[in-house]
N, C-alpha and C positions, 0 to 999 in steps of 0.2 A: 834810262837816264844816263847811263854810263857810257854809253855809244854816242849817245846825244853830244854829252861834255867833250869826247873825245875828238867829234866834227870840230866843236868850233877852236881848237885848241890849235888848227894851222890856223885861224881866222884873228884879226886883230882885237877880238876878244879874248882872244887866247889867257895870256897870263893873267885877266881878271877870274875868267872861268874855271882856269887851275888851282887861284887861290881862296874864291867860295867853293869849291870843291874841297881843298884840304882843309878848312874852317867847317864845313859840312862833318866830313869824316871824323875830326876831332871830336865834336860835339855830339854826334852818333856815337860814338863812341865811348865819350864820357856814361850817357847817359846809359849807353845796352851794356858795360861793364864799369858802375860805377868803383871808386877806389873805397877800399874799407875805411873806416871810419879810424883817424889817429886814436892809439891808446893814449888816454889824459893822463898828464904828468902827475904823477905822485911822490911827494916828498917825503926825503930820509927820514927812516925812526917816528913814522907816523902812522897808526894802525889803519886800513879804510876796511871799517866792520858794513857787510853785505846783509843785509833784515827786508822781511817783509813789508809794504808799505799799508799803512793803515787801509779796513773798509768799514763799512759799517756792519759785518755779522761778525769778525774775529777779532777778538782780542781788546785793545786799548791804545797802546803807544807803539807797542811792536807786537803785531798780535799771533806771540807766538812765545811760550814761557821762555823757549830757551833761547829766544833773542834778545828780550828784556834781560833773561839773566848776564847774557853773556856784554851787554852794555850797560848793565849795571856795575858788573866785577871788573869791569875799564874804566868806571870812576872811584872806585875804591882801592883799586889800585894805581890811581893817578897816574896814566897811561895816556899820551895825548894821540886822540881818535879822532878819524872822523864816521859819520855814519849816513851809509847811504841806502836810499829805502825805495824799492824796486818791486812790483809785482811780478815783476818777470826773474827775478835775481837769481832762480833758485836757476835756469839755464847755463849759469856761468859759475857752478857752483865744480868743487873739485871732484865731489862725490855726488852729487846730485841732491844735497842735506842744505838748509840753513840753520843757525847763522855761517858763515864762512869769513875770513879775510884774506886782506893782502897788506902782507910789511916788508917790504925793502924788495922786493920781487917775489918773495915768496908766498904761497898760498896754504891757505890752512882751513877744514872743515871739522866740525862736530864742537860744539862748546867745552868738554871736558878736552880733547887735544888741542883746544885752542889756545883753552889757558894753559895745558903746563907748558906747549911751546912758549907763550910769551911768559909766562913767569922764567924758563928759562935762558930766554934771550937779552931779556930787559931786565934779569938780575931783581924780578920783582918777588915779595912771599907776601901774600895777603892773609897768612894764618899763625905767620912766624911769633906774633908778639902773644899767641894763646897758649893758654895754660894744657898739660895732658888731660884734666878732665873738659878743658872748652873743647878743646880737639874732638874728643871722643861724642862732645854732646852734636857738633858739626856733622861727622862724619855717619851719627845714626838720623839725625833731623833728614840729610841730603839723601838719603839710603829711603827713609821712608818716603818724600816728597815724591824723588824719582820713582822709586818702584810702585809705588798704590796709590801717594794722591791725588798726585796731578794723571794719571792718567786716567782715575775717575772719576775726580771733580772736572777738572776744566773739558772732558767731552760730555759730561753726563747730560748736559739742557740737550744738546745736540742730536744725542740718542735716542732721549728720551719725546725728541719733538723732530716728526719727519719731516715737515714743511719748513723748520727755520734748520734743519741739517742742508736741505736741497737747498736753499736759497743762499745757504751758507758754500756750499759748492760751488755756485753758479758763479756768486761771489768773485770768489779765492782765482776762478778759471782767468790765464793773461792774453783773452780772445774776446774781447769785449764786442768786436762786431760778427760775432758769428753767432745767429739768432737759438736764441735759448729754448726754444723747442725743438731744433735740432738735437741738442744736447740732455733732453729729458728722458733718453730712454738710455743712459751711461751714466746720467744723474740718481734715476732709480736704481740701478742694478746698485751704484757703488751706497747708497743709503741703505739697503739692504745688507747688504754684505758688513758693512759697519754697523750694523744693529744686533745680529745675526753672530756677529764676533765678539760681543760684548759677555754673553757668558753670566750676568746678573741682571738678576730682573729690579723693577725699583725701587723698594723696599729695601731689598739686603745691599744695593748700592749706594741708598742713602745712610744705613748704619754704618756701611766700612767710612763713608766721606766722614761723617760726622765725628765717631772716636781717633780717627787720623789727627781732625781740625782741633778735638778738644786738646790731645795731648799737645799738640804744637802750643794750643794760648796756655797750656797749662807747665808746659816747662819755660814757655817768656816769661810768665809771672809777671812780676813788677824791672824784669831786667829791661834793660836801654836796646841789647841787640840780642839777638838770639841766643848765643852761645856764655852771655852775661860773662861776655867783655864789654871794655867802657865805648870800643869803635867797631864798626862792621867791619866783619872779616866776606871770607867767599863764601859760607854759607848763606849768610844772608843778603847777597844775591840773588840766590835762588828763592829765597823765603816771599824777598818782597817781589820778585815775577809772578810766582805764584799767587799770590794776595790780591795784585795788580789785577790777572788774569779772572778771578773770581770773585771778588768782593767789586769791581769799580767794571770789568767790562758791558757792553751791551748783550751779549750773549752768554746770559747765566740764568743759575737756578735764582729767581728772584727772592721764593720763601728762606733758601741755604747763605742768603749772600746778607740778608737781614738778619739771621741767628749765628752768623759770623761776627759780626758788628756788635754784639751785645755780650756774647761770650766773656767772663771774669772781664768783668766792667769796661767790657770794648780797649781791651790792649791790645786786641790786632789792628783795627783801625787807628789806635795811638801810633802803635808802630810803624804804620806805614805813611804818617805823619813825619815821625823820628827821622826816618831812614831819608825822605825826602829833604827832609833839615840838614844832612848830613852830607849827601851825597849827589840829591836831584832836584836843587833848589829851582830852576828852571824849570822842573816839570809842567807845572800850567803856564809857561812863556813860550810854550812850544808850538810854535803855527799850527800842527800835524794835529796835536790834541785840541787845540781849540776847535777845531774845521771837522773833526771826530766827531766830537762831543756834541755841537751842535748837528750831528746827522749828515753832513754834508760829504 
């Protein structure tokens, strides 16, 4: 073709043939090295928090505790956010963790260094207005959630059922056209391995979840927020991701998620009423959870 062009280039075609040739080449060109994609402008002093986007086996609104936490403790700390919800997010992540952000250029992972960078940048304290003993009740409620409950409530339906774990993998995977029987023999190995790591069988994983859950409705008692101050602080963040995560998603212990709900006359469900009153009044105006909820 290049030989050809190059004939007619003494011929009175010439300068047409030279300039569909450099219109050729440009456009070849575009296409076999296209240009990256501009990074979207983001504005000053505005958090853009990085979460998993909703599917139908994990989670609820962000199906991941510590992404609800960590967009929950951005409205109680009246922090203007925005949130963007990606199956593929975690690609673009600093450490290869969600949640992550970015404010003013900077990037930040893991939910606990997330907040105290911006508590210390944005001059924010979501704990400041508690008493030494709310403090103390905050700092064991978050100590127990983190360490024992959520890591054996919100996996335990998972573990405990190998077919809604696989399909919850199959899920989660940001390869949606690459056929899932291919992926069924990395699907079993990692279901295994994750059952295999668990280290309690279900009996004694339902005692530890259970006196975990009762002590939690049982120091709320009849208080407003966890720590019985009159407004939520940053533990109860984490309380109501948790809550979210176990009493309301689609993948949970059905029987565990009904004797939650009833526990000293249903004050975790009141609570996560509360907390919504407070902090997520939007919660059911949110496209993501309506299109959830109905399965879609």
């Amino acid at each position: 073709i290049i030989f050809s062009m190059m004939e007619f280039l003494d011929s009175k075609n010439g300068p047409a043939v030279a300039a569909a040739a450099g219109v050729a080449v440009v456009v070849g060109a575009a296409l076999l090295f296209p240009r990256k994609a501009p990074k979207p402008t983001r504005d000053r002093n505005t958090v853009y928090l990085h979460v998993l986007k909703p599917n139908k086996f994990i989670g609820l609104f962000s199906p991941d505790v510590w992404c609800l936490t960590l967009e929950t403790w951005l409205r109680i700390a009246g922090i203007s956010h925005e949130t963007i919800r990606s199956q593929t997010a975690v690609k673009y992540s600093p450490n290869g963790t969600l949640p992550y952000i970015e404010y003013n250029g900077h990037y930040e992972a893991d939910h606990r260094q997330i907040t105290a960078y911006l508590s210390r940048v944005t001059n924010t304290d979501t704990e400041g207005f508690l008493t030494p003993q709310q403090r103390a009740t905050a700092h064991v409620v978050e100590q127990m959630l983190e360490r024992s409950t959520i890591p054996l409530l919100v996996d335990y339906p998972r573990l405990t059922n190998t077919n809604l774990l696989r399909r919850q993998i199959l899920a989660s995977l940001p390869i949606p056209w690459l056929p899932g029987i291919l992926l069924e023999p990395f699907v079993a190995v990692a279901v295994f391995l994750k059952k295999r790591s668990s280290g309690l069988d279900e009996e004694e994983r339902r005692k530890k979840i259970k006196a975990d859950v009762q002590a939690l409705s049982d120091l709320l008692g009849t208080n407003h927020f966890i720590t019985g101050a009159a407004k939520p602080s940053a533990a109860d963040a984490l309380v109501y991701a948790f809550l979210v995560n176990t009493i309301e998603a689609t993948v949970k212990d059905e029987d565990m998620a009904r004797w939650m709900q009833t526990i000293n006359n249903g004050n975790l469900k009141q609570y996560l009423a509360r907390v919504r009153e407070t902090v997520w009044k939007d919660w059911w105006n949110k496209q993501e959870v309506l299109q959830y909820r109905a399965g879609s």
